[in-house]
C-alpha positions in Angstrom: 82.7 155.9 25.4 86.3 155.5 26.4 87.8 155.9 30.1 90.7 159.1 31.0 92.6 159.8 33.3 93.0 163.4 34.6 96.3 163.8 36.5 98.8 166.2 38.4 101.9 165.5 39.6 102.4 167.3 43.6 105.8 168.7 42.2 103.7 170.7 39.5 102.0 172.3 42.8 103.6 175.2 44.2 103.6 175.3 48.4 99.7 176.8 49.6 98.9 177.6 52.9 95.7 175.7 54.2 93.4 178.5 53.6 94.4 178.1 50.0 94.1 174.8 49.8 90.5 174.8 50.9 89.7 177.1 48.3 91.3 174.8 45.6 89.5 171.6 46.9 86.0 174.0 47.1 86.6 174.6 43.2 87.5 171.4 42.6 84.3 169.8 44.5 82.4 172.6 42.3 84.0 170.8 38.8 83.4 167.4 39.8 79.7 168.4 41.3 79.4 169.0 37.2 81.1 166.0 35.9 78.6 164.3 38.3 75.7 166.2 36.5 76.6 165.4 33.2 77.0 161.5 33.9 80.9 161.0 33.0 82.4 161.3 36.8 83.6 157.5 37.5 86.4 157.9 40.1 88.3 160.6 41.8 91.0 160.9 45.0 94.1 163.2 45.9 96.9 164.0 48.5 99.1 161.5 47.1 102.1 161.7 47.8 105.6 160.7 48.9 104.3 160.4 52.6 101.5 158.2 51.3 103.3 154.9 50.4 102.9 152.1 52.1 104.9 149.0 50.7 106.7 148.1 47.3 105.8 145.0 46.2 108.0 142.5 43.9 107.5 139.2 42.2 110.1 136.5 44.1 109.6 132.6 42.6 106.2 133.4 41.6 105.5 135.1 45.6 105.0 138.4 46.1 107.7 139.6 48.7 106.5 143.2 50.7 108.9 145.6 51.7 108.9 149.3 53.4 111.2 150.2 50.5 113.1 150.7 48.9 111.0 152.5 46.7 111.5 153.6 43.0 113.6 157.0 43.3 112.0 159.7 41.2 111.2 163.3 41.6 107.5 163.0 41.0 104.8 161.4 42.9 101.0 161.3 41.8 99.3 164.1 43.6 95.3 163.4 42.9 93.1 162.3 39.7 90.5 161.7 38.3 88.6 159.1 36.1 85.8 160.3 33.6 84.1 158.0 30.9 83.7 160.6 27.9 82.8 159.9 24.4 85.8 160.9 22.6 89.9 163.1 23.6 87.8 166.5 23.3 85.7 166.0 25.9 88.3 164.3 27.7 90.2 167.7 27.3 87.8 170.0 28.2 87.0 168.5 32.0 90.9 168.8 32.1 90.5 172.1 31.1 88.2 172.8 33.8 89.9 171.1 37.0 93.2 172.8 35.4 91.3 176.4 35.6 89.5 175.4 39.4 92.9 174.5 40.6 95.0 176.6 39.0 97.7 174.0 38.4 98.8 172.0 35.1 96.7 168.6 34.9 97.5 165.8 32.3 95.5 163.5 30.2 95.8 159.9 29.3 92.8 157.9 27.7 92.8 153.8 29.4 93.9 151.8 26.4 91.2 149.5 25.1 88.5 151.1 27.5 86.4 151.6 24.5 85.9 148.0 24.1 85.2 147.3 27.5 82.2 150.4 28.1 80.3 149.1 25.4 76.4 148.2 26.0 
């Protein structure tokens, strides 16, 4: 069993009104009901976004020093994911598939490198 990472980016999500929002998180609940079912649902969260961070954090003489910025400028922030523990990248694929369909926006798909030495019995 190996650990992935289903992702979007909040930039890949058009604007919704709040009403459509509710639906999307009602169809999402519905796919990660199932990934619950079938035993592979480790971790999910989402409304990340730009107004979401808190500090950056940098390494000064071995201290970590705390700011309120300034943060990395980029374009995309993390918008929600989710963490399965599947057997192999097809299954990994197809719960992708799924959220991708219940939310009706793109999703990526990275597997944790060297989780399938660490989920062994």
């Amino acid at each position: 069993m190996a650990q992935y990472l289903i992702s979007f980016n909040d930039e890949w999500v058009p604007e919704h009104t709040g009403e459509e929002l509710g639906a999307k998180s009602i169809a999402g609940r519905a796919v990660i009901a199932d990934m619950e079912a079938a035993g592979v649902f480790v971790f999910s969260d989402g409304g990340i976004d730009a107004s979401t961070a808190i500090c950056s954090v940098e390494a000064k003489d071995g201290e970590p020093i705390f700011s309120d910025g300034p943060y990395v400028e980029t374009k995309e922030h993390l918008g929600g994911f989710c963490v399965v523990n599947v057997p192999d990248d097809e299954t990994a694929r197809y719960w992708a598939g799924r959220l991708a369909v219940a939310l009706d926006w793109p999703q990526e798909v990275h597997r944790f490198p060297g989780s399938e030495r660490h989920n062994r019995p």
